[in-house]
FIKOLSE-311128 format. One record per residue: residue number from 0; x, y, z of N, C-alpha, C in turn. Coordinates in steps of 0.02 Angstrom, whole numbers, always signed. Atoms other than C-alpha are relative to their C-alpha. Example, Ala and Ser with C-alpha at 12.3 -4.5 7.8 and 13.67 -1.06 7.14 Angstrom:
BEGIN
<node nr="0" n_c1="+45" n_c2="-59" n_c3="+0" ca_c1="+615" ca_c2="-225" ca_c3="+390" c_c1="+45" c_c2="+60" c_c3="+0"/>
<node nr="1" n_c1="-42" n_c2="-59" n_c3="-3" ca_c1="+684" ca_c2="-53" ca_c3="+357" c_c1="-39" c_c2="+55" c_c3="+37"/>
END
This chain:
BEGIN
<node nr="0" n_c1="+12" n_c2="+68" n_c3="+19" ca_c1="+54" ca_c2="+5005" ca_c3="+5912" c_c1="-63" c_c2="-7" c_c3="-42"/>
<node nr="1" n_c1="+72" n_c2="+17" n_c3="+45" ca_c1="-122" ca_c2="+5032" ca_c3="+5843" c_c1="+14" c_c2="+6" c_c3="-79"/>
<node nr="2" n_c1="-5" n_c2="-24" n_c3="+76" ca_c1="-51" ca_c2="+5091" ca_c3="+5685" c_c1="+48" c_c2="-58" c_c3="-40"/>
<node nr="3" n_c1="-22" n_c2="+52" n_c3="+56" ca_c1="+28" ca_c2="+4923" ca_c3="+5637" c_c1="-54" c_c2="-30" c_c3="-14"/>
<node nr="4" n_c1="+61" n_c2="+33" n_c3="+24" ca_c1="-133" ca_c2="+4823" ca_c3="+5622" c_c1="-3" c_c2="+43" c_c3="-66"/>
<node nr="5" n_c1="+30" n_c2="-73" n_c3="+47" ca_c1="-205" ca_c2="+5007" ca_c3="+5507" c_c1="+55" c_c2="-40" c_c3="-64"/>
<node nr="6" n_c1="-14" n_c2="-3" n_c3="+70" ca_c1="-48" ca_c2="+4965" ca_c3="+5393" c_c1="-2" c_c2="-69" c_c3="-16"/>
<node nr="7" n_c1="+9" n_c2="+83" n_c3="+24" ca_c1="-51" ca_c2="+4783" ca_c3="+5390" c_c1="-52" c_c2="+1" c_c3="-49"/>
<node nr="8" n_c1="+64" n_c2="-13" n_c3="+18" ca_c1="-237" ca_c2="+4822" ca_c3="+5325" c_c1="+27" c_c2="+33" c_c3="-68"/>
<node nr="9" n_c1="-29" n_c2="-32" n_c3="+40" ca_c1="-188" ca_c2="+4935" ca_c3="+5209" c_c1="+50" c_c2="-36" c_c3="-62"/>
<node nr="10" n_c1="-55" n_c2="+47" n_c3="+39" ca_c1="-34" ca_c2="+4822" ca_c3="+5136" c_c1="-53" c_c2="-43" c_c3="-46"/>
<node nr="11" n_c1="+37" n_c2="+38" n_c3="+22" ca_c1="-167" ca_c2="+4703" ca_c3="+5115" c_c1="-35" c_c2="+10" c_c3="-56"/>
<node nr="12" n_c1="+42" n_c2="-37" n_c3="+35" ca_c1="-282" ca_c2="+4808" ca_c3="+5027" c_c1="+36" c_c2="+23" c_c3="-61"/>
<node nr="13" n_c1="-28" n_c2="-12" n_c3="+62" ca_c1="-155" ca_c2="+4876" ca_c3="+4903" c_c1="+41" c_c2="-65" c_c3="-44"/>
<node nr="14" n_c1="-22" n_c2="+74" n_c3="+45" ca_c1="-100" ca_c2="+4705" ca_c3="+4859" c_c1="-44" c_c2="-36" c_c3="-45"/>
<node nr="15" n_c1="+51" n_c2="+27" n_c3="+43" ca_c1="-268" ca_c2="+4641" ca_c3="+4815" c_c1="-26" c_c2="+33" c_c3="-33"/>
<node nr="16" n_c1="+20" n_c2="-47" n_c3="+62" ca_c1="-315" ca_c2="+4781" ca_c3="+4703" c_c1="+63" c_c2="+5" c_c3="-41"/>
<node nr="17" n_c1="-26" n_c2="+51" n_c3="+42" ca_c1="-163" ca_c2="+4733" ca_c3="+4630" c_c1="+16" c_c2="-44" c_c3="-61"/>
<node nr="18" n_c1="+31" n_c2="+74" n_c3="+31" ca_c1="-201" ca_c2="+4565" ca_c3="+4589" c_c1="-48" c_c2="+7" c_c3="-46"/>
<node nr="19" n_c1="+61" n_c2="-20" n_c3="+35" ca_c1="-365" ca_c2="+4635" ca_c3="+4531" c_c1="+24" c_c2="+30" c_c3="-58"/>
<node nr="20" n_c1="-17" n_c2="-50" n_c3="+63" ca_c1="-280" ca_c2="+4771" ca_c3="+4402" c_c1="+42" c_c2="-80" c_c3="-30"/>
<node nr="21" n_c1="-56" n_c2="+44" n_c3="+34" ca_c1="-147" ca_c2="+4597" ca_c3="+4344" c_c1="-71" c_c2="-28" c_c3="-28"/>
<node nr="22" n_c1="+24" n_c2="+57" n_c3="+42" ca_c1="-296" ca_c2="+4486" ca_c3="+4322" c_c1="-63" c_c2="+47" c_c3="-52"/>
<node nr="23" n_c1="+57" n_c2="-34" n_c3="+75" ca_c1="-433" ca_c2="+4622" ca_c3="+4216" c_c1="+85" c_c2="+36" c_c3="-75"/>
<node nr="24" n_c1="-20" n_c2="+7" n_c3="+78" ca_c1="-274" ca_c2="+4641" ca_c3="+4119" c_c1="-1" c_c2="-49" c_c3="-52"/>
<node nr="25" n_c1="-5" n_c2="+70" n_c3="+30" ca_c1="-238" ca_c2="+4466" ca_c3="+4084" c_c1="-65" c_c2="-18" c_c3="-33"/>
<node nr="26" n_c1="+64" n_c2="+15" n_c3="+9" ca_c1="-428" ca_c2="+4443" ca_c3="+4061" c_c1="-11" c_c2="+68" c_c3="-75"/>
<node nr="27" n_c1="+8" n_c2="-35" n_c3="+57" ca_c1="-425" ca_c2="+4589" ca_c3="+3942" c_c1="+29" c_c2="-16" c_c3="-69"/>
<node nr="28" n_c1="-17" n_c2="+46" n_c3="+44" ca_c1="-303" ca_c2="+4505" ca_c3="+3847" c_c1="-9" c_c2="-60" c_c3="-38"/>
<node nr="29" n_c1="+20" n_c2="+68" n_c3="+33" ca_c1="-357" ca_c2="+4350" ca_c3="+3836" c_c1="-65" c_c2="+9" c_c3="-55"/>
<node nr="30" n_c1="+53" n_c2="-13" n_c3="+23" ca_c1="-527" ca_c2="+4435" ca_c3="+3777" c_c1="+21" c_c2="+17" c_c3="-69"/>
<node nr="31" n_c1="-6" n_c2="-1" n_c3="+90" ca_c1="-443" ca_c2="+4516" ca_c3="+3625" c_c1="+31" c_c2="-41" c_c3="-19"/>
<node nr="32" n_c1="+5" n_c2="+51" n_c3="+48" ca_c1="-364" ca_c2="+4379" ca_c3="+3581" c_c1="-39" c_c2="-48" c_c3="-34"/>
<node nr="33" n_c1="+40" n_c2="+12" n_c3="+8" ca_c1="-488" ca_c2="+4276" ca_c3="+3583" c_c1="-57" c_c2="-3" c_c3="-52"/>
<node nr="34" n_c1="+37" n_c2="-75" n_c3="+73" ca_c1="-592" ca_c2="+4399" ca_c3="+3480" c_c1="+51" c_c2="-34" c_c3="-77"/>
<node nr="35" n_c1="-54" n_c2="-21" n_c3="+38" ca_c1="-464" ca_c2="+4410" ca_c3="+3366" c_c1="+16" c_c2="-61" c_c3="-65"/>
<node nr="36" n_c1="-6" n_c2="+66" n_c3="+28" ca_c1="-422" ca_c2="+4220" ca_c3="+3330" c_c1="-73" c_c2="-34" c_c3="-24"/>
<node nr="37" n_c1="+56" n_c2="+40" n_c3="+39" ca_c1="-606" ca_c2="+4173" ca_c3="+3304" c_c1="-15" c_c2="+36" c_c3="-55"/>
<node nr="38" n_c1="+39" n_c2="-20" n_c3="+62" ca_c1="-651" ca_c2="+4288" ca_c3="+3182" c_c1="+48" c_c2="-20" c_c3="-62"/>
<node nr="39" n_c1="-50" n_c2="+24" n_c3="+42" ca_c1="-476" ca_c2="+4267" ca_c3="+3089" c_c1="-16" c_c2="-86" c_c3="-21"/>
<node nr="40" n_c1="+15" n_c2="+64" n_c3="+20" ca_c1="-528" ca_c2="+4084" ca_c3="+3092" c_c1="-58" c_c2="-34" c_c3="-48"/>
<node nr="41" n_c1="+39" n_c2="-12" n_c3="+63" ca_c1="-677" ca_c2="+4103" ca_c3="+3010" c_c1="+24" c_c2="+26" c_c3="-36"/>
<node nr="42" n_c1="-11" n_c2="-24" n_c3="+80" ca_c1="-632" ca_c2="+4210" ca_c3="+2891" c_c1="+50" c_c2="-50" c_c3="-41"/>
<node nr="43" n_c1="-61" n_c2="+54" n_c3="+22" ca_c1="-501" ca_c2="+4077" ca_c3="+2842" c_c1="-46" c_c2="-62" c_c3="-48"/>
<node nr="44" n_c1="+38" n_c2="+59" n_c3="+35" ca_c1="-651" ca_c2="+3957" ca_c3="+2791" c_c1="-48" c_c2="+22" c_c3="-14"/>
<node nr="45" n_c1="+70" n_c2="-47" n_c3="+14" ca_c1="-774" ca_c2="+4082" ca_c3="+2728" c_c1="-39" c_c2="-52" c_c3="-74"/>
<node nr="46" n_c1="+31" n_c2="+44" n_c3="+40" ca_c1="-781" ca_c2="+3959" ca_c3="+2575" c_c1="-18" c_c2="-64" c_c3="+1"/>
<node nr="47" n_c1="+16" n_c2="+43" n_c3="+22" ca_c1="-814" ca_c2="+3796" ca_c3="+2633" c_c1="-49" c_c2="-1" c_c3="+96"/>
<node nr="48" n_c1="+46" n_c2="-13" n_c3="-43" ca_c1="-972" ca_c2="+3794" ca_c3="+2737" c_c1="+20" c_c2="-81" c_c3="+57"/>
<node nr="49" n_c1="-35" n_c2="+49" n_c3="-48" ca_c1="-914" ca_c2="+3620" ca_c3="+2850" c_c1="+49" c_c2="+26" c_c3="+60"/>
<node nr="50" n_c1="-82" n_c2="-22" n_c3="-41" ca_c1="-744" ca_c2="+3691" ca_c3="+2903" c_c1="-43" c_c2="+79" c_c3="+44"/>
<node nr="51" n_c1="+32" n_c2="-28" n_c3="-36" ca_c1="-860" ca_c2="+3839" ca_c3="+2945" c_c1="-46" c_c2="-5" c_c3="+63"/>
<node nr="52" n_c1="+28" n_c2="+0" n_c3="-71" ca_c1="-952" ca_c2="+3781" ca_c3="+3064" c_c1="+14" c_c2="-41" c_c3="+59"/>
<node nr="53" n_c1="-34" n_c2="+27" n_c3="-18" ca_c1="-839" ca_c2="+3688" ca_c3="+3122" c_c1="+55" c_c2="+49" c_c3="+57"/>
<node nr="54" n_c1="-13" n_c2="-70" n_c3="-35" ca_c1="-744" ca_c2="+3858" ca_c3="+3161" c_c1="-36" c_c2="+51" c_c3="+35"/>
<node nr="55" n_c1="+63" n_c2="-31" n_c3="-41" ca_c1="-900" ca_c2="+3943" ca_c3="+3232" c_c1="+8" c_c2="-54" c_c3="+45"/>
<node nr="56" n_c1="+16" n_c2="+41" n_c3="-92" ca_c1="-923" ca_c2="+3803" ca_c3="+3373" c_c1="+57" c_c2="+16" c_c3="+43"/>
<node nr="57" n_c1="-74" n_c2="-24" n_c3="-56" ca_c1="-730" ca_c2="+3808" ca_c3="+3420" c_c1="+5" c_c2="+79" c_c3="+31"/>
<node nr="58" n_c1="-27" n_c2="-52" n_c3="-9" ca_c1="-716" ca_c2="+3980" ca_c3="+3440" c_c1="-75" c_c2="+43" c_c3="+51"/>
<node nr="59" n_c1="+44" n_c2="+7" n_c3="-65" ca_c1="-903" ca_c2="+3975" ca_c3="+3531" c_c1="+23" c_c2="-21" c_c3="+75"/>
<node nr="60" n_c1="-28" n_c2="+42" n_c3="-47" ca_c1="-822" ca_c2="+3867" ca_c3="+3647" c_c1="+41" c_c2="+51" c_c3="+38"/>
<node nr="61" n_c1="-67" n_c2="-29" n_c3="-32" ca_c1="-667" ca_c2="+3969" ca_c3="+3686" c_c1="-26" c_c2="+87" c_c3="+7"/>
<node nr="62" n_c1="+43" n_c2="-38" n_c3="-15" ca_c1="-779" ca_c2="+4130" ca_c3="+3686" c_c1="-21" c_c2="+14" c_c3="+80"/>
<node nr="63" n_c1="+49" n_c2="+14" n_c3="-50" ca_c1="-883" ca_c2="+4051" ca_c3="+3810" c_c1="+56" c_c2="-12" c_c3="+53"/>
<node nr="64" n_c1="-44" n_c2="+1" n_c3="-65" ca_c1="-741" ca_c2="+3981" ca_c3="+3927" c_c1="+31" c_c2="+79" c_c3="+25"/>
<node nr="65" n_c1="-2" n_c2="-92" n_c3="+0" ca_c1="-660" ca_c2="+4178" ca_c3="+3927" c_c1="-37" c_c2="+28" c_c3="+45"/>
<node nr="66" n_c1="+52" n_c2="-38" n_c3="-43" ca_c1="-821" ca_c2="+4242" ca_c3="+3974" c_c1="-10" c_c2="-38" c_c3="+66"/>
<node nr="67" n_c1="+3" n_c2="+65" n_c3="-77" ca_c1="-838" ca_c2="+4098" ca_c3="+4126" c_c1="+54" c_c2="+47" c_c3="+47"/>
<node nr="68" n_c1="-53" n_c2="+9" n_c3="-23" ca_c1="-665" ca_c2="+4144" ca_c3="+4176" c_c1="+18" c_c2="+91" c_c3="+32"/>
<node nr="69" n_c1="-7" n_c2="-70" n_c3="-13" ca_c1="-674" ca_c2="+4345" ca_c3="+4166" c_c1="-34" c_c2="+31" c_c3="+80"/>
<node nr="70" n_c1="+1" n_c2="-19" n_c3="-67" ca_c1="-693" ca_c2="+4433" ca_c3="+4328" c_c1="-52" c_c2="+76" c_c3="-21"/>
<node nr="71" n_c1="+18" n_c2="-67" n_c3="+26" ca_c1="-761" ca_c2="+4599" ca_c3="+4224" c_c1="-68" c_c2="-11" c_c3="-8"/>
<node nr="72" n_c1="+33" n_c2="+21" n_c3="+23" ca_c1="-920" ca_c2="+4588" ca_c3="+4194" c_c1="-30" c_c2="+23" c_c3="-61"/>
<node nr="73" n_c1="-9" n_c2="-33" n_c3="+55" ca_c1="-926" ca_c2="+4704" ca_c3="+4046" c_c1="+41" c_c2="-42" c_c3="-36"/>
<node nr="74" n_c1="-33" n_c2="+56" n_c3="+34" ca_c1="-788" ca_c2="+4587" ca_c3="+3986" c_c1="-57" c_c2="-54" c_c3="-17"/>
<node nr="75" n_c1="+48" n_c2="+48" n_c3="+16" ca_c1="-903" ca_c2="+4431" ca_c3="+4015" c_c1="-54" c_c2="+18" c_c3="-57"/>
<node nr="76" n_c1="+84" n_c2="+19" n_c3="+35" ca_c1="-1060" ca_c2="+4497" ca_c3="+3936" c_c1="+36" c_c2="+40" c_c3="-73"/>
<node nr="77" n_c1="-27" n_c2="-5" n_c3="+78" ca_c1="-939" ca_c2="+4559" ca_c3="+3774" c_c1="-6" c_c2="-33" c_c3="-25"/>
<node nr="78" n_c1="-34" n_c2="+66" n_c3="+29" ca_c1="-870" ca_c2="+4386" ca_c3="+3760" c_c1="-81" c_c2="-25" c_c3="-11"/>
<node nr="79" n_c1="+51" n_c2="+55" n_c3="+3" ca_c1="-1033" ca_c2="+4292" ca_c3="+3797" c_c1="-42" c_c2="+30" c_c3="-73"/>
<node nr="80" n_c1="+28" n_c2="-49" n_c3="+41" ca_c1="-1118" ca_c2="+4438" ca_c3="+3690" c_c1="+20" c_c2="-31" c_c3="-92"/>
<node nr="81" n_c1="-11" n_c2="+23" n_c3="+80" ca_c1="-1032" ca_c2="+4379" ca_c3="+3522" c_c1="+11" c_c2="-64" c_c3="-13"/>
<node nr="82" n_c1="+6" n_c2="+51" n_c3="+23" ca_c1="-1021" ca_c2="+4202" ca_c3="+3556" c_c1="-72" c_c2="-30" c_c3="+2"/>
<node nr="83" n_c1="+75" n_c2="+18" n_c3="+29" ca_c1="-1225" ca_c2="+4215" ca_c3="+3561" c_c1="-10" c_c2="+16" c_c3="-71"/>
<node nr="84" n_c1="+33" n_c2="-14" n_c3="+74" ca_c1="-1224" ca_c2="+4304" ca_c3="+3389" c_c1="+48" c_c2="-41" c_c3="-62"/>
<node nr="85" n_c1="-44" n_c2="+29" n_c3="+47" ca_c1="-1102" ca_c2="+4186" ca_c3="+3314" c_c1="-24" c_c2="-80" c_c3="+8"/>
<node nr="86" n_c1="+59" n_c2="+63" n_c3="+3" ca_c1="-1225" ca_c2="+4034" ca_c3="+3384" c_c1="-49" c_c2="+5" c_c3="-35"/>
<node nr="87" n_c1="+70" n_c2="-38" n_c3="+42" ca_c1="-1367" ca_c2="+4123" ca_c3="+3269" c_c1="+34" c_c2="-13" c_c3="-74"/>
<node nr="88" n_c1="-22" n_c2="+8" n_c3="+64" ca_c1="-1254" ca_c2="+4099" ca_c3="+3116" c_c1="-35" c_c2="-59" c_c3="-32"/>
<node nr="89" n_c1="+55" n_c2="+71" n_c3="+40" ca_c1="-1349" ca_c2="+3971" ca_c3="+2996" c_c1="+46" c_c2="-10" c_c3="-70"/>
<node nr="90" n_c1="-45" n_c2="-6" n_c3="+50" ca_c1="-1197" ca_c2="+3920" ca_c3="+2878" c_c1="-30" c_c2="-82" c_c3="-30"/>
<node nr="91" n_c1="+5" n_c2="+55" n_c3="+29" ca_c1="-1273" ca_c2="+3776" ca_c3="+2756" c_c1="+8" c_c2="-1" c_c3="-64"/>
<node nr="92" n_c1="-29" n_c2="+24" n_c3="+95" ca_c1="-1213" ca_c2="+3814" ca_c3="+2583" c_c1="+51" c_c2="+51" c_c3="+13"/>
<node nr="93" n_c1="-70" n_c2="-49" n_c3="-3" ca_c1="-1047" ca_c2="+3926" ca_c3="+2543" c_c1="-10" c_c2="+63" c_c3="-32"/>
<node nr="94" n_c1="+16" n_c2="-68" n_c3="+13" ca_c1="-1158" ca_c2="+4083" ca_c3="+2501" c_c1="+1" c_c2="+7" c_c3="+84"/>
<node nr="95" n_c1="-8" n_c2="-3" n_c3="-72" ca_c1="-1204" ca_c2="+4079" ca_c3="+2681" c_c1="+59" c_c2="-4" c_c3="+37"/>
<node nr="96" n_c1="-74" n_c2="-15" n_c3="-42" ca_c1="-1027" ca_c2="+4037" ca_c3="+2750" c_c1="+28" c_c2="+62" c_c3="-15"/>
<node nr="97" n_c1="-63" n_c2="-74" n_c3="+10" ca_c1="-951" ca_c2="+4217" ca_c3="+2659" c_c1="-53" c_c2="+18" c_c3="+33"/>
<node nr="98" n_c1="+58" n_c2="-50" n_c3="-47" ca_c1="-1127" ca_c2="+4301" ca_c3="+2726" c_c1="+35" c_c2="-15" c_c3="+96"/>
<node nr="99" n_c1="-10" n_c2="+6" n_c3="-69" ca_c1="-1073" ca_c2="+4220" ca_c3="+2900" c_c1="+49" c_c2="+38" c_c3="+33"/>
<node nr="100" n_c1="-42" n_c2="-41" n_c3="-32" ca_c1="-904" ca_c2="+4261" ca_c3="+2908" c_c1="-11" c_c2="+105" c_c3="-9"/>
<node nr="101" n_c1="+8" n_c2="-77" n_c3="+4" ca_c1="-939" ca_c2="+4445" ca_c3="+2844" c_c1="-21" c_c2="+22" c_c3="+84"/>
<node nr="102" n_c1="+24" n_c2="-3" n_c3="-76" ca_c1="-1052" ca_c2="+4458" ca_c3="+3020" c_c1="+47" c_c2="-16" c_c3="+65"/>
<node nr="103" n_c1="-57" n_c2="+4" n_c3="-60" ca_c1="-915" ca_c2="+4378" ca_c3="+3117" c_c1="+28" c_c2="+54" c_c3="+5"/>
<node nr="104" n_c1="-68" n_c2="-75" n_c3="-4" ca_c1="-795" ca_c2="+4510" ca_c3="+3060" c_c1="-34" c_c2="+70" c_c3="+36"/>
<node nr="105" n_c1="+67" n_c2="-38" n_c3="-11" ca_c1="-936" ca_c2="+4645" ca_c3="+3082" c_c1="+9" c_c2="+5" c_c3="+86"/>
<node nr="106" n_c1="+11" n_c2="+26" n_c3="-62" ca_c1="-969" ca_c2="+4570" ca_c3="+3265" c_c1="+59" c_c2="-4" c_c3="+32"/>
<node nr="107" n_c1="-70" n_c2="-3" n_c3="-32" ca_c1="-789" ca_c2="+4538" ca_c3="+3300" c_c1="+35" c_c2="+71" c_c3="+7"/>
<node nr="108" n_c1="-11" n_c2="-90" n_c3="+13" ca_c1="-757" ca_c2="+4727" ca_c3="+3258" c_c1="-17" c_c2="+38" c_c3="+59"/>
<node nr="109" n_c1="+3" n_c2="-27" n_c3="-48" ca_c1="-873" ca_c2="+4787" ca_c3="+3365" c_c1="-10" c_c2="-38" c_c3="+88"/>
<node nr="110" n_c1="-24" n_c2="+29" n_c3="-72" ca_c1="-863" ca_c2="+4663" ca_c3="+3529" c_c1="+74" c_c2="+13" c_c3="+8"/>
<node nr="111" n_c1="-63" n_c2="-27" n_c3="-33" ca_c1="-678" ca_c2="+4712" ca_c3="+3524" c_c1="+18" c_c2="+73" c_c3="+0"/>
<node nr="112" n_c1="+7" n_c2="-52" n_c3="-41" ca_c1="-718" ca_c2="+4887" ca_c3="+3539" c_c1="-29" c_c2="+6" c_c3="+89"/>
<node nr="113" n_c1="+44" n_c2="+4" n_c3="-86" ca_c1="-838" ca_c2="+4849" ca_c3="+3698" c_c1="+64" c_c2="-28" c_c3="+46"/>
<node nr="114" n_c1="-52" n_c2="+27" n_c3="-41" ca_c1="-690" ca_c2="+4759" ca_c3="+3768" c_c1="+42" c_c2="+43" c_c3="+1"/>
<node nr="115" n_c1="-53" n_c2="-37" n_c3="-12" ca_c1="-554" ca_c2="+4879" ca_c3="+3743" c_c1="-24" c_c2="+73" c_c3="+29"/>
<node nr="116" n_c1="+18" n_c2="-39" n_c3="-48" ca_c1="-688" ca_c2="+5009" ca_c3="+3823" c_c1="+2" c_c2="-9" c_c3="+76"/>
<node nr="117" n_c1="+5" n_c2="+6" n_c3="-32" ca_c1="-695" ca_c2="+4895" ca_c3="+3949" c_c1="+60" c_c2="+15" c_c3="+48"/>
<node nr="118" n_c1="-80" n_c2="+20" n_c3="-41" ca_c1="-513" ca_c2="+4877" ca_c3="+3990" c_c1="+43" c_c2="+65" c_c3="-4"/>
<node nr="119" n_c1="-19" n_c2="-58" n_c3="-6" ca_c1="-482" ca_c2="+5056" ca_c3="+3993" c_c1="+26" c_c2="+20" c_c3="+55"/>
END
């Protein structure tokens, strides 16, 4: 009889590691997308400095929720990681918006290496 408790325990235990491997995938996913869609979004308005920073806040935003939401914390401090260096952007004429996005891409490049180390 002692050895049903042991597997109950056990059951338990391989269920919630699990859960754990479903949600750092999902979370890995969401991270490169994420990634993925902000920088593509900038680069989309590299010429008109408005729509740029307009696309830098959104994609701060959705960055930032990601990183909130991630369980990894290598994940988190990727995400949070490039939506600090994409708050540093200073886009006020449309030399500066191509300089910006260039850095996005740059930054988006390598935060979605750190992430796909993470989610290894």
């Amino acid at each position: 009889m002692r050895l049903l408790p042991l597997a109950v325990a056990a059951t338990a235990v391989l269920l919630a590691s699990g859960c754990a491997t479903a949600d750092k995938a999902q979370s890995c996913a969401d991270a490169t997308k994420v990634i993925s869609q902000t920088v593509s979004e900038i680069g989309k308005v590299a010429d008109d400095p408005a729509a740029m920073r307009k696309a830098l806040e959104e994609g701060v935003g959705k960055l930032e929720d990601v990183a909130g939401k991630a369980a990894d914390t290598t994940l988190r401090e990727a995400l949070q990681g490039l939506a600090d260096n994409l708050k540093k952007l200073d886009v006020d004429d449309a030399n500066a918006a191509v300089d910006a996005a260039q850095k996005a891409a740059t930054d988006g490049a390598t935060y979605l290496k750190k992430v796909s180390e993470a989610c290894l």
